[in-house]
VMD Tcl script that draws the C-alpha trace (Angstrom):
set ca {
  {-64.02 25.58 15.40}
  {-64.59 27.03 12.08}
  {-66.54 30.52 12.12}
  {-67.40 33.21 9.60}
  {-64.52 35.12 8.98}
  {-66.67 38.34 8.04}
  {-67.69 40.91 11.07}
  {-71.42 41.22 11.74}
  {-72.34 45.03 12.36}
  {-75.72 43.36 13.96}
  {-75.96 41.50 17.23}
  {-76.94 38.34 16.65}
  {-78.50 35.03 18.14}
  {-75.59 32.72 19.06}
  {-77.53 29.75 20.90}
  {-81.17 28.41 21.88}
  {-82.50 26.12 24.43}
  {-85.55 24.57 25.06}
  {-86.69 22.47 28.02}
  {-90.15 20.79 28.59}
  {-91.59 22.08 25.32}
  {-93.86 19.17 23.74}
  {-92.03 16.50 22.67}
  {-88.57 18.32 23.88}
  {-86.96 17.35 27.00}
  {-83.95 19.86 27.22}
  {-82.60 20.76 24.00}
  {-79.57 23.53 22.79}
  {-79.08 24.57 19.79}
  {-75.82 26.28 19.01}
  {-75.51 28.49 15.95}
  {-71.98 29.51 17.01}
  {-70.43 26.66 14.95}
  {-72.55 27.70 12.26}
  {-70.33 29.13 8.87}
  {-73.07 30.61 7.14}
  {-76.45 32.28 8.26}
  {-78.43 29.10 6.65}
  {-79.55 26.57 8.83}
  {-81.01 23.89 7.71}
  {-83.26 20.82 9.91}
  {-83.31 17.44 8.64}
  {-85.03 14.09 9.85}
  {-87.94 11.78 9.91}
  {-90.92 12.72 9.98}
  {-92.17 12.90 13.93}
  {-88.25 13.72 14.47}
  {-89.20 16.76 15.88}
  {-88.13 19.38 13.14}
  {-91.63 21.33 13.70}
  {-91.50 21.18 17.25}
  {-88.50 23.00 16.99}
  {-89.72 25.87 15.15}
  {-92.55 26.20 17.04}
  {-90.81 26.35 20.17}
  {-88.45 29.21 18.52}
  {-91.93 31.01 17.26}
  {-92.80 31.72 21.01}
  {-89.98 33.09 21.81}
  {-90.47 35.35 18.24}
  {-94.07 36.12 19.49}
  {-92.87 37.77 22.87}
  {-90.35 39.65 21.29}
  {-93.28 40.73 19.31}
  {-95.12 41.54 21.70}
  {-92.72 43.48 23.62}
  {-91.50 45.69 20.22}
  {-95.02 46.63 19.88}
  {-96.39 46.93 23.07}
  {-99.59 44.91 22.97}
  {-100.30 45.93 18.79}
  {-101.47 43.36 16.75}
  {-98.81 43.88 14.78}
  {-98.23 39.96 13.80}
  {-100.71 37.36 12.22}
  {-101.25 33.78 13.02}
  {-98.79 33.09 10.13}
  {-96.38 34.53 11.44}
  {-94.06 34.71 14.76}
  {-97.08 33.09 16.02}
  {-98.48 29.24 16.52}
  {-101.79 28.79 18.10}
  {-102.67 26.50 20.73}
  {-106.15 26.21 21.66}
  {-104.81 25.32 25.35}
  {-101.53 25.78 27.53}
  {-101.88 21.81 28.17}
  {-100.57 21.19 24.33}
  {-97.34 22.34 25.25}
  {-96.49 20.25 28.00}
  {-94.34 17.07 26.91}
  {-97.05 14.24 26.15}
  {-95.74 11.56 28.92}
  {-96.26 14.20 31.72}
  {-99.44 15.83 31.15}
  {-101.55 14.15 33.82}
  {-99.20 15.75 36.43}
  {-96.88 18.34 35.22}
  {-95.75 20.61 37.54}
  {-92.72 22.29 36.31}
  {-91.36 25.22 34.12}
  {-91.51 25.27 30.31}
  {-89.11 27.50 28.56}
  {-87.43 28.79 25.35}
  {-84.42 30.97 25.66}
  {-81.58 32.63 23.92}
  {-78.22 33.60 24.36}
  {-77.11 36.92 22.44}
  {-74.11 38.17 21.87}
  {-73.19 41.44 21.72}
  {-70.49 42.64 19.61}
  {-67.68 45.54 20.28}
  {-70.44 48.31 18.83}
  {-73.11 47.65 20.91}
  {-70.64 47.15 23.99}
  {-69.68 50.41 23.26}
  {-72.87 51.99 22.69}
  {-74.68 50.44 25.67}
  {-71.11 51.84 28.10}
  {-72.29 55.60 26.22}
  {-76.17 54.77 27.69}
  {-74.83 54.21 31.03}
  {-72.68 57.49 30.98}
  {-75.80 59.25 30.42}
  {-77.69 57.83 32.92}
  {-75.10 59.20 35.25}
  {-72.80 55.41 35.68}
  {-69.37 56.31 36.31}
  {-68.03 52.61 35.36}
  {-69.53 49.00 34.14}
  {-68.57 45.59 33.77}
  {-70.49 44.97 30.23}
  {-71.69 41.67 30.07}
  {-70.08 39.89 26.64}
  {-73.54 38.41 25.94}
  {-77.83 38.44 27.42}
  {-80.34 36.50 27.44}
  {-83.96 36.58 26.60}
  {-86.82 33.96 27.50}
  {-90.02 32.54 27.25}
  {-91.74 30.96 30.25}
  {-94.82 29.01 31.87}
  {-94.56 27.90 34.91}
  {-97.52 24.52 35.69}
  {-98.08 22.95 38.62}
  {-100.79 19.65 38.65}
  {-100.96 21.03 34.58}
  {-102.28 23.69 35.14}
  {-100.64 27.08 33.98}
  {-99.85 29.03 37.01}
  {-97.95 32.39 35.93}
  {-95.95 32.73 32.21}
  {-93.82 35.98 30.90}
  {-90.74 37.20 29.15}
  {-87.15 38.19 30.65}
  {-84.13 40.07 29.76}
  {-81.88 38.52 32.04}
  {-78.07 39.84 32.12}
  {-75.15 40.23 34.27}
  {-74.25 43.32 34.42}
  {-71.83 44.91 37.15}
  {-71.35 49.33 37.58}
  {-69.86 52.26 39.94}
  {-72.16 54.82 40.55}
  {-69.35 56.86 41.56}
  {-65.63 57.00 40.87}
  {-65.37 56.67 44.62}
  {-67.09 53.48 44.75}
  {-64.45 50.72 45.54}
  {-66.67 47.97 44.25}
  {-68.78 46.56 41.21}
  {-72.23 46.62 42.75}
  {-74.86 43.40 40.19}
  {-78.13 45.07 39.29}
  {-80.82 43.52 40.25}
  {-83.91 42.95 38.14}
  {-86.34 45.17 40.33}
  {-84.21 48.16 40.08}
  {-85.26 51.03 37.23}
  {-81.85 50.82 35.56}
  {-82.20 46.79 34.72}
  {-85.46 47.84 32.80}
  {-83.94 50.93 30.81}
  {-81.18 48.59 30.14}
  {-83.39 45.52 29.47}
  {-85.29 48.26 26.67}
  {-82.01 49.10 25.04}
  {-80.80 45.74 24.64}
  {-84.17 44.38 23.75}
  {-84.49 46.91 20.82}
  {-81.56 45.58 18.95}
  {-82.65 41.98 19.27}
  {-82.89 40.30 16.29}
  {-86.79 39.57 15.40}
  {-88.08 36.20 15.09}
  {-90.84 35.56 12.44}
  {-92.40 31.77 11.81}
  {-93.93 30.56 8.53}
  {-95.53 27.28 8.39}
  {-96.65 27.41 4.75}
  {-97.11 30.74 2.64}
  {-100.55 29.06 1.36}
  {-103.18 32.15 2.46}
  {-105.99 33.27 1.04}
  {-104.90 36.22 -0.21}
  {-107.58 39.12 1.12}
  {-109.49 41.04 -1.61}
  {-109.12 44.41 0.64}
  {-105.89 45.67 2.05}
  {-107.13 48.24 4.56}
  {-104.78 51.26 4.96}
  {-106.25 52.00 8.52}
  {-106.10 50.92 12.03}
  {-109.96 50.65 13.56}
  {-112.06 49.04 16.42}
  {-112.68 46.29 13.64}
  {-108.71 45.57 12.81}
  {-107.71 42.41 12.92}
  {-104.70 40.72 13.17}
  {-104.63 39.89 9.01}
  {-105.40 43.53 8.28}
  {-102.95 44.67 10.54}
  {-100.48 42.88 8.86}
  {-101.02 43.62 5.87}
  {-101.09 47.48 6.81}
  {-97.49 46.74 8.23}
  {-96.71 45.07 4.77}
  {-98.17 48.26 2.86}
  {-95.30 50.11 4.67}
  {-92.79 47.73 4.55}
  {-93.24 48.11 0.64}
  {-93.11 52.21 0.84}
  {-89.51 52.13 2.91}
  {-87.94 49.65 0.23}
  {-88.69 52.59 -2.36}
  {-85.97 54.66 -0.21}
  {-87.79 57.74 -0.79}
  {-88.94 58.47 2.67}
  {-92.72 57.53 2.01}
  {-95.25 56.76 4.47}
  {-98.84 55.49 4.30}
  {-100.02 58.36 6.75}
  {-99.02 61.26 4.70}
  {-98.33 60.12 1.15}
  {-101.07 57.53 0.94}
  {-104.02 58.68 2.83}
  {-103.66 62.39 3.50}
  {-103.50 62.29 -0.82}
  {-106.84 60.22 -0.71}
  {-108.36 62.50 1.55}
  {-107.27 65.48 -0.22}
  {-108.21 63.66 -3.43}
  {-111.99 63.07 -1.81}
  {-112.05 66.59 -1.78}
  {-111.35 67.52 -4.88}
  {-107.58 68.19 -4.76}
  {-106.33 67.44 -8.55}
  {-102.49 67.63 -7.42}
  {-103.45 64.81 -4.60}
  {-104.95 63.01 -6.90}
  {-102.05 62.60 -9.53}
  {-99.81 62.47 -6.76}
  {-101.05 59.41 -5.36}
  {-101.94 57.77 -8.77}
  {-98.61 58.12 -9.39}
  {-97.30 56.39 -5.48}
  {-99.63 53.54 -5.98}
  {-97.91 53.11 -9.54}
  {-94.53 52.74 -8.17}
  {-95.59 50.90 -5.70}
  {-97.32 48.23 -8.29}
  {-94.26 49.00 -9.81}
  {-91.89 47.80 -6.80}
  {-93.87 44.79 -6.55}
  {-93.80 44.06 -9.67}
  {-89.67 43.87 -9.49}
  {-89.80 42.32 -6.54}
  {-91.72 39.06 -6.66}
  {-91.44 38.49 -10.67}
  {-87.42 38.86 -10.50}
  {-85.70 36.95 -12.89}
  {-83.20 35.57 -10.36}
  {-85.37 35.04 -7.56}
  {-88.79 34.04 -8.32}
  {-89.93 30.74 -10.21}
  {-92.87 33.26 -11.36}
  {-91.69 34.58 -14.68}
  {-93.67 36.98 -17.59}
  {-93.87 34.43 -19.98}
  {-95.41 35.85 -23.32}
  {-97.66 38.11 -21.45}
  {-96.07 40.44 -19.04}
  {-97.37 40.53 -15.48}
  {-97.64 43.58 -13.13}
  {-98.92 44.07 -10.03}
  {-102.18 46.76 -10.01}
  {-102.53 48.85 -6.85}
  {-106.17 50.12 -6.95}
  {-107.22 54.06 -6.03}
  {-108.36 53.99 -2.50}
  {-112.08 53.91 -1.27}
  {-113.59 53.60 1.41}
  {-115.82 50.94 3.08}
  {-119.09 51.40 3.39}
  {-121.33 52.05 6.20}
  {-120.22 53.33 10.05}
  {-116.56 51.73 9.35}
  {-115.58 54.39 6.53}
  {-111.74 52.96 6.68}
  {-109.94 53.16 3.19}
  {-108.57 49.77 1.20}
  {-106.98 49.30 -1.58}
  {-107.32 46.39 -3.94}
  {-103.84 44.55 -5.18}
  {-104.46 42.26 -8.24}
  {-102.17 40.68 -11.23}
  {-102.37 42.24 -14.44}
  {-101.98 40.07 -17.47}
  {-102.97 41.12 -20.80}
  {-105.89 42.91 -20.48}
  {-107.27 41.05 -17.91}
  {-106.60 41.91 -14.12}
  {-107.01 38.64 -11.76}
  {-106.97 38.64 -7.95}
  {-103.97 36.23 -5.93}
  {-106.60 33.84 -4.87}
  {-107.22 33.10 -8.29}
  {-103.89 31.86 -9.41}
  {-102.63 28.89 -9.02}
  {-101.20 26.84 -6.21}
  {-97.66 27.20 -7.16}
  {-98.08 30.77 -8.21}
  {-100.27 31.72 -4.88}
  {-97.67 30.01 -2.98}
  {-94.44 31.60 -4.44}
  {-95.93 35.32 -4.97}
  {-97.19 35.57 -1.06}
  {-93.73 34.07 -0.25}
  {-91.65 36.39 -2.31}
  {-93.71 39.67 -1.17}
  {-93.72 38.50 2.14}
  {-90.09 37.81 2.80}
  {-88.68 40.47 0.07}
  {-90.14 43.14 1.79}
  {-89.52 41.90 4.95}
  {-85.59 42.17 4.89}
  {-86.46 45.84 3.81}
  {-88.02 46.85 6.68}
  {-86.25 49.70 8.14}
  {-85.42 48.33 11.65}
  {-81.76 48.12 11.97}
  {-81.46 44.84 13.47}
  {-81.59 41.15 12.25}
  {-84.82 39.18 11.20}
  {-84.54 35.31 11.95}
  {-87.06 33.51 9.40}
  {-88.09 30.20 10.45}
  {-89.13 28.20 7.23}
  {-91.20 25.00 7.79}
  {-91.05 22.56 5.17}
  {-90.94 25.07 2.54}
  {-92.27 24.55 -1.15}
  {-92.70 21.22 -0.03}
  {-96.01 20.59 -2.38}
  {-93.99 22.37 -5.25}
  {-92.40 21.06 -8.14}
  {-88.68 20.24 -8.45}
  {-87.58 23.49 -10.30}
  {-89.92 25.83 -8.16}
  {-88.02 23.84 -5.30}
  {-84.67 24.80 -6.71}
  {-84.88 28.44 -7.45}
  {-86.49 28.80 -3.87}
  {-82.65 27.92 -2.73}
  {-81.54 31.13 -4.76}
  {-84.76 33.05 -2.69}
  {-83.40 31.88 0.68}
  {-80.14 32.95 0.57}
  {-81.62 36.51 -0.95}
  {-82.97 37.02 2.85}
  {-79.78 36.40 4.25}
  {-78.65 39.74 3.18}
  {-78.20 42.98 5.89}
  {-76.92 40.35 8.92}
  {-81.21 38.16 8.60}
  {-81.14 34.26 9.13}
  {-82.77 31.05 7.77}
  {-83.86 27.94 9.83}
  {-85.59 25.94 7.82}
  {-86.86 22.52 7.82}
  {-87.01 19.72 4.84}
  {-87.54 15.80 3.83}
  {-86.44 17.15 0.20}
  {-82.83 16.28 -1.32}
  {-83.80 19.38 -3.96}
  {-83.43 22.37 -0.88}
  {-80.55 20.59 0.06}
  {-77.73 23.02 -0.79}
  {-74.21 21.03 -0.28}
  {-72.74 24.77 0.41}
  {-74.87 25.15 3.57}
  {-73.98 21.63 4.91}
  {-72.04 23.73 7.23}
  {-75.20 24.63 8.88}
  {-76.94 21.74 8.66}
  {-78.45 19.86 11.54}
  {-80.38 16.54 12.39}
  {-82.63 16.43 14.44}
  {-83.87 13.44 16.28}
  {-86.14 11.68 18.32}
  {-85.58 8.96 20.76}
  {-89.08 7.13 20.61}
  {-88.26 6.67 16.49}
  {-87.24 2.91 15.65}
  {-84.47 2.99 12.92}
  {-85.62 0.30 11.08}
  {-87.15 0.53 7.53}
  {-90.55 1.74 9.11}
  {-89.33 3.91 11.75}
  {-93.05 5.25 12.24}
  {-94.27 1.83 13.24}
  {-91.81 2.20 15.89}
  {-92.96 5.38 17.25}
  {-93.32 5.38 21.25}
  {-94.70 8.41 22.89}
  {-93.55 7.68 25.84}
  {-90.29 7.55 25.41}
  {-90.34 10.79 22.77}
  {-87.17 13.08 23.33}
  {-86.04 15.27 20.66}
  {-82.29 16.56 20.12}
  {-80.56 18.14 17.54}
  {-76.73 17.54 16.59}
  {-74.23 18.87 13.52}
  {-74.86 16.80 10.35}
  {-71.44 15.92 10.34}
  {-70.96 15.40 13.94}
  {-74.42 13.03 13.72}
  {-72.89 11.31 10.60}
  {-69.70 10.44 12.64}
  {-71.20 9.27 15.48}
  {-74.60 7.10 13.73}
  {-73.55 6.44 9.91}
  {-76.04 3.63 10.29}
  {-78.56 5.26 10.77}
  {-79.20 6.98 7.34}
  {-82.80 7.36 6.88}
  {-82.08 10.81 9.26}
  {-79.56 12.20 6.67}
  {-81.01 10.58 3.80}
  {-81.66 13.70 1.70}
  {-78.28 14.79 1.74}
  {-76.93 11.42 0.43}
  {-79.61 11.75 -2.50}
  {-78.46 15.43 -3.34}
  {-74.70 14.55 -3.08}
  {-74.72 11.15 -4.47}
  {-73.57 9.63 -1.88}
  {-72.87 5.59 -1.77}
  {-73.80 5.49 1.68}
  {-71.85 1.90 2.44}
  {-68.77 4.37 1.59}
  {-69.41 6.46 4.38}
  {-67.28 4.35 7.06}
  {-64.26 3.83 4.79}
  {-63.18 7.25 3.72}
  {-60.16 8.52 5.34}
  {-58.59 11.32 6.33}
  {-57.11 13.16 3.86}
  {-54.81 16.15 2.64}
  {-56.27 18.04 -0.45}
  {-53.46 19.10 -2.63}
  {-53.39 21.25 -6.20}
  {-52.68 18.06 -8.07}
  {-51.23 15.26 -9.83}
  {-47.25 16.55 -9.34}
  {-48.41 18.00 -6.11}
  {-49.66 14.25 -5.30}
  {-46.88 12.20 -6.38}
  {-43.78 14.71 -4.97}
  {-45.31 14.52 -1.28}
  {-45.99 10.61 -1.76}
  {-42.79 9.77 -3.00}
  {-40.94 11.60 0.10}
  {-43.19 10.33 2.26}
  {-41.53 7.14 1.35}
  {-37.85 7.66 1.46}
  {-38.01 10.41 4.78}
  {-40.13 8.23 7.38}
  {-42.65 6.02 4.72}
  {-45.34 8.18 6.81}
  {-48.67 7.02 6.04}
  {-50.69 10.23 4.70}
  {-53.93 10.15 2.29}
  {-53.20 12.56 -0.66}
  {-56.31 13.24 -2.95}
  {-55.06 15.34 -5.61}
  {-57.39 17.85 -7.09}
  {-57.81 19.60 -10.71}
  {-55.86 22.84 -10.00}
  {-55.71 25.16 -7.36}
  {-59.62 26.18 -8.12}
  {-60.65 22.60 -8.27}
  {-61.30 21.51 -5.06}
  {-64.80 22.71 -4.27}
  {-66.55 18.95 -4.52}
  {-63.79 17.19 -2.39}
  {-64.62 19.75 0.07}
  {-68.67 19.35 -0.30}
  {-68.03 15.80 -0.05}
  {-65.64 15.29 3.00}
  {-67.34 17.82 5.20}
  {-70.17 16.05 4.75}
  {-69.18 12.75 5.61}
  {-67.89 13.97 8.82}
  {-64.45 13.37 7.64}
  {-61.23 15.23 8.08}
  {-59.17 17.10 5.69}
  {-56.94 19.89 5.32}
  {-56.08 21.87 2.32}
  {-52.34 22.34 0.67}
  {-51.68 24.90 -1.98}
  {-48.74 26.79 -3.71}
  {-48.32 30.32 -2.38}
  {-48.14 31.77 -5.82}
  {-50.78 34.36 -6.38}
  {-52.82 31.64 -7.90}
  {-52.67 29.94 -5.27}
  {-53.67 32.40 -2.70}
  {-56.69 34.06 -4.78}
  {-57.85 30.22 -4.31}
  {-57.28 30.53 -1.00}
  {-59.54 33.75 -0.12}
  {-62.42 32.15 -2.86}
  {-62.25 29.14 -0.84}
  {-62.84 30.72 2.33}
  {-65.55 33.03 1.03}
  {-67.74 30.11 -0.94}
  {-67.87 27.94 2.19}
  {-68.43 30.34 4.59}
  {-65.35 29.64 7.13}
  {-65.45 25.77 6.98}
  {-61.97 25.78 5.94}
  {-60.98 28.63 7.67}
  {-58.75 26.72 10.00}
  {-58.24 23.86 6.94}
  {-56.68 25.47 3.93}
  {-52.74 26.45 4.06}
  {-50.58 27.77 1.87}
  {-46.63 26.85 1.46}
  {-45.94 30.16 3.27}
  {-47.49 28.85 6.16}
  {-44.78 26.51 6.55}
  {-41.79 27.88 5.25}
  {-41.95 31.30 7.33}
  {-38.70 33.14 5.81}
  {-38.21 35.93 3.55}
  {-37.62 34.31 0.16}
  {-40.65 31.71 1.03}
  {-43.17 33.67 -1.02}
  {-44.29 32.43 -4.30}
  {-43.20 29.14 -3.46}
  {-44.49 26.22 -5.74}
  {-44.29 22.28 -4.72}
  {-41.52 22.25 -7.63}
  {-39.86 25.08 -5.59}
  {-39.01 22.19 -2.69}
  {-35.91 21.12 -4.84}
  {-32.59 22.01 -4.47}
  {-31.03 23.81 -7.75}
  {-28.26 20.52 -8.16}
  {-31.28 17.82 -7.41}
  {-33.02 20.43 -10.09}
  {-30.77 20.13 -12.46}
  {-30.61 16.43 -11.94}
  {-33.97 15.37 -12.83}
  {-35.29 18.02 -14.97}
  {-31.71 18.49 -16.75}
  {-32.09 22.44 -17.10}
  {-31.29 23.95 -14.18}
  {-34.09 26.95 -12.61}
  {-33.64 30.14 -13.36}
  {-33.30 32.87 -10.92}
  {-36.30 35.31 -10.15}
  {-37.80 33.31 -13.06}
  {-41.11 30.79 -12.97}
  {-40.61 27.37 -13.25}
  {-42.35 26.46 -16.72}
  {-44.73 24.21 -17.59}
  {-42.00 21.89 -19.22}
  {-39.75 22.09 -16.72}
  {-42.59 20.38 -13.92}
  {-43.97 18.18 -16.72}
  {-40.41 16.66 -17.12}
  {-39.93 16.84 -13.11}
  {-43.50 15.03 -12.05}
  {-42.30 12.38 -15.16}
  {-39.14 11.41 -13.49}
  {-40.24 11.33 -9.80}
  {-43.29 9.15 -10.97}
  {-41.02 6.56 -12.53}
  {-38.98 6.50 -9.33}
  {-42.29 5.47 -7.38}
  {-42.90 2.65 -10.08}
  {-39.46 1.68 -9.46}
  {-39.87 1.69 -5.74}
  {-43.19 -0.53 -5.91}
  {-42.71 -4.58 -5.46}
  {-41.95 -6.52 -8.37}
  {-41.51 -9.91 -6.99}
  {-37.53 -9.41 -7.93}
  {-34.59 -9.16 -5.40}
  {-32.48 -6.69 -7.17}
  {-31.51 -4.17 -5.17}
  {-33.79 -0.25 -6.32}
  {-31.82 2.74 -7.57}
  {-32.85 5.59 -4.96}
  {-30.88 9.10 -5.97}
  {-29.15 10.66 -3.39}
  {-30.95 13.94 -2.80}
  {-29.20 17.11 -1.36}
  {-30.16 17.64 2.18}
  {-31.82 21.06 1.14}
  {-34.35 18.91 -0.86}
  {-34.99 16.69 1.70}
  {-35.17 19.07 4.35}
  {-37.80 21.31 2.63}
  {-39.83 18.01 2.01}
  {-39.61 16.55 5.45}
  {-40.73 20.14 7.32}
  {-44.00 19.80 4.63}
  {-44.57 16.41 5.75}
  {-44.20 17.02 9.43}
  {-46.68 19.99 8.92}
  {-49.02 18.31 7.46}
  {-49.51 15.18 9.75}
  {-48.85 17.51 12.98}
  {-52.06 19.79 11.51}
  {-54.07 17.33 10.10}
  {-54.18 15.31 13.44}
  {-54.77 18.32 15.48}
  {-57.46 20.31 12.79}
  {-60.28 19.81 14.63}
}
mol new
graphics top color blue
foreach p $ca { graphics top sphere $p radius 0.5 }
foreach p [lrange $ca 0 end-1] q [lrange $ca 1 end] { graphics top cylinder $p $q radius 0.2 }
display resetview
């Protein structure tokens, strides 16, 4: 299995499973084998991509809900999906007698830093020894009997084994009613990554942010007021709206002149911030243009009447005229509330991982807007965060990512040309498999995968005929391993030579994709190891276990630095290339020109003319054809075991 190469210093989510949820039977969903922190859900439409964000959302909503303790510290669009009844989550061909559980859980893992930290918690707490567990879990459940909801909550459940005393003899489990489960259960919980689900970022943006908690709050405000922080801690200056915001306004009510300029001057950087934020050149499809834009924080004031909270007004300057978000466009409304409310997100000082889940995203937009948004996505998958995100469009496909792709399915779909027609509730089950696994196993059934093929430009009737294939440097690199496949044991080994060492990055788009296998060949020059490390870095520990060097075969000390030309013996050298090498010295560009010359004429030679004459073959020296046959062994041995 190929895995990211690069240590997370956050704990992270490493699977999901769903039973009974809608149109979801029993579904897992394993990010383990995923190389990058990009996920990315394709199908039909009714495939069940939705249904599988929503099902994650719940399980984002009660970690909400624990974190905060009951605050309304989340709005509808986001971590949360409403459903008017408990009935709309039981699966549709059981809901006139469903008595059973409905769950969404996950597994995390816990890496050697929080092992360690959690074995310093139980010191304190007086634990002479543990067992740490390697992993928890956390979960989502309602429990129906007839269909009717009988009892629903969230667990921490985890195995975890201690001494009291050095004297104890034995590990003794703790169980989930005793007071050090629940202190545990807190520390684990408070490094769990957050969920947060967006269905669309298409709000109407509110005229008034309020800067205060009341009796009138609601869940929007809130969130907003969350936001208005989340803005002050990506300044890094240790702001906060309590004393730098409001105290100032206060003072400022009262006719405190240094208040006064000292919050005119926050709110400015905070416009400021904003500003940077969702109208950056690299990220955001909103751009200047002729007339600069900036983001206008108004002074507070207060509401009034009985409520007497302060707001603040945020509106888009341009020119001399100042317009509020509502009044923009779709495209801009849509991109501007997605920018500032992801940006600022990932800035939140919380120390652990965000999971965004991303339902069709900037699926009304535009083709560019569409594009740049891939740029925005992988922006949020800095400090450990991850993306699950859903699309029918070929433009957010990013062949990079295919890594973490994923198709997701559902059995009552017909796979004809109108699958919809098709559709069967009864017999709706959705699952979720690897795009390449999926490919491999239904290549058929391409209206799933379709936006891939579109983005890569796929022939999709090619997509059963490919083979297997070793990925070498190229052309001399091609026709030296062919030829000796020949004469040593005629072995029967695809070769698809690329451009250079650096000049392999669509081959390797293309056949991970198609679910086919391949492994990777290059010199172990320093060219060819730089290539190496890019490689490994670009696509995210796909080819981790793929890629090899000639130092990975030939193991002894004078094996460094060894180029495909390096195979030959000095006399078989000398023979073909008539100058012989020269010690400590790089082969030069001649030298293999003339060498990949004569070794392709000896494969035209050796192809059938028709003619009975007996074919010159040179007798090589059985250095030469020793080196050759160990690469060749190698390479069929890996490639038939690379998984």
């Amino acid at each position: 299995m190929c895995v990211d190469t690069k240590k997370s210093k956050t704990i992270q989510f490493s699977n999901f499973q769903i039973k009974n949820f809608k149109g979801i039977h029993n579904l897992s969903f394993n990010l383990e084998s995923v190389p990058s922190r990009i996920v990315t859900l394709v199908g039909l439409n009714e495939s069940g991509k939705t249904t599988v964000l929503e099902a994650l959302s719940l399980l984002g909503e009660a970690l909400a809900e624990y974190h905060h303790k009951g605050k309304k510290d989340i709005v509808l669009m986001e971590s949360r999906v409403v459903f008017r009844h408990y009935s709309e989550i039981i699966p549709k061909n059981k809901q006139l007698n469903f008595s059973d559980e409905i769950y969404v859980s996950a597994e995390v893992k816990l890496n050697s830093e929080e092992r360690s930290e959690l074995i310093e918690f139980l010191r304190n707490k007086k634990i002479a020894e543990a067992e740490i567990p390697s992993f928890f879990q956390v979960k989502k459940f309602y429990l129906f009997k007839s269909s009717k909801i009988e009892k629903h909550g969230f667990d921490c459940e985890f195995d975890l084994r201690i001494k009291k005393t050095s004297r104890s003899k034995v590990f003794k489990k703790i169980n989930k009613n005793e007071v050090l489960h629940k202190e545990v259960a807190n520390f684990l919980l408070a490094k769990t990554p957050s969920v947060v689900y967006y269905p669309n970022f298409l709000f109407d943006f509110p005229d008034k942010i309020y800067l205060q908690e009341s009796e009138r709050s609601t869940v929007t405000s809130d969130f907003y007021l969350r936001l208005f922080q989340d803005i002050l801690d990506s300044l890094n200056q240790g702001l906060d709206l309590e004393n730098h915001v409001l105290s100032r306004a206060i003072e400022a009510e009262d006719g405190d002149k240094d208040a006064k300029r000292f919050l005119s001057q926050t709110l400015n950087i905070i416009g400021s911030q904003i500003t940077s934020i969702v109208f950056d050149d690299n990220l955001s499809l909103i751009r200047g243009g002729k007339t600069r834009k900036n983001n206008n924080i108004g002074a507070p004031e207060r509401v009034s009447g009985k409520d007497r909270r302060f707001y603040t007004r945020l509106e888009i300057r341009e020119g001399n005229d100042n317009f509020y978000i509502k009044e923009r466009s779709l495209g801009f409304k849509w991109f501007f509330t997605f920018m500032l409310f992801t940006q600022f997100r990932i800035r939140r000082n919380s120390g652990k991982e965000t999971v965004f889940l991303l339902d069709e995203p900037a699926s009304n937009l535009h083709q560019t807007a569409q594009q740049k948004l891939l740029t925005a996505l992988k922006s949020l998958t800095s400090k450990g965060n991850t993306v699950i995100y859903t699309t029918h469009s070929h433009h957010l496909i990013n062949p990079d990512w295919l890594g973490g792709a994923f198709i997701v399915k559902n059995q009552a779909l017909n796979y004809d040309d109108n699958p919809i027609e098709g559709y069967d509730t009864s017999m709706t089950d959705v699952s979720i498999e690897p795009y390449r696994k999926f490919v491999g196993k239904y290549p058929n059934q391409k209206n799933y995968f379709q936006p891939i093929l579109d983005v890569l430009e796929y022939r999709p009737s090619n997509l059963e005929n490919i083979p297997n294939v070793v990925m070498v440097e190229g052309k001399s690199d091609f026709y030296f391993i062919r030829y000796f496949q020949k004469i040593i044991n005629n072995t029967q080994l695809n070769l698809l030579p690329g451009m250079g060492s650096g000049g392999l990055d669509d081959a390797i788009r293309l056949y991970y994709s198609w679910g086919r296998n391949f492994i990777i060949l290059l010199d172990s020059d320093k060219e060819g190891k730089d290539q190496k490390k890019r490689y490994i870095e670009k696509f995210n520990g796909i080819v981790t276990n793929r890629i090899f060097t000639f130092d990975d075969i030939f193991t002894s000390k004078d094996s460094k630095n060894i180029e495909i030309e390096s195979l030959f013996s000095e006399q078989d050298f000398l023979n073909l290339a008539g100058k012989s090498k020269a010690k400590n010295k790089k082969i030069t560009k001649n030298q293999k020109k003339i060498l990949c010359t004569k070794i392709q004429e000896l494969i035209f030679k050796n192809q059938p003319s028709g003619h009975s004459e007996p074919i010159e073959i040179p007798e090589f020296t059985d250095k030469t054809l020793s080196n050759f046959k160990k690469v060749l062994s190698f390479l069929e041995t890996t490639l038939k075991n690379c998984p």
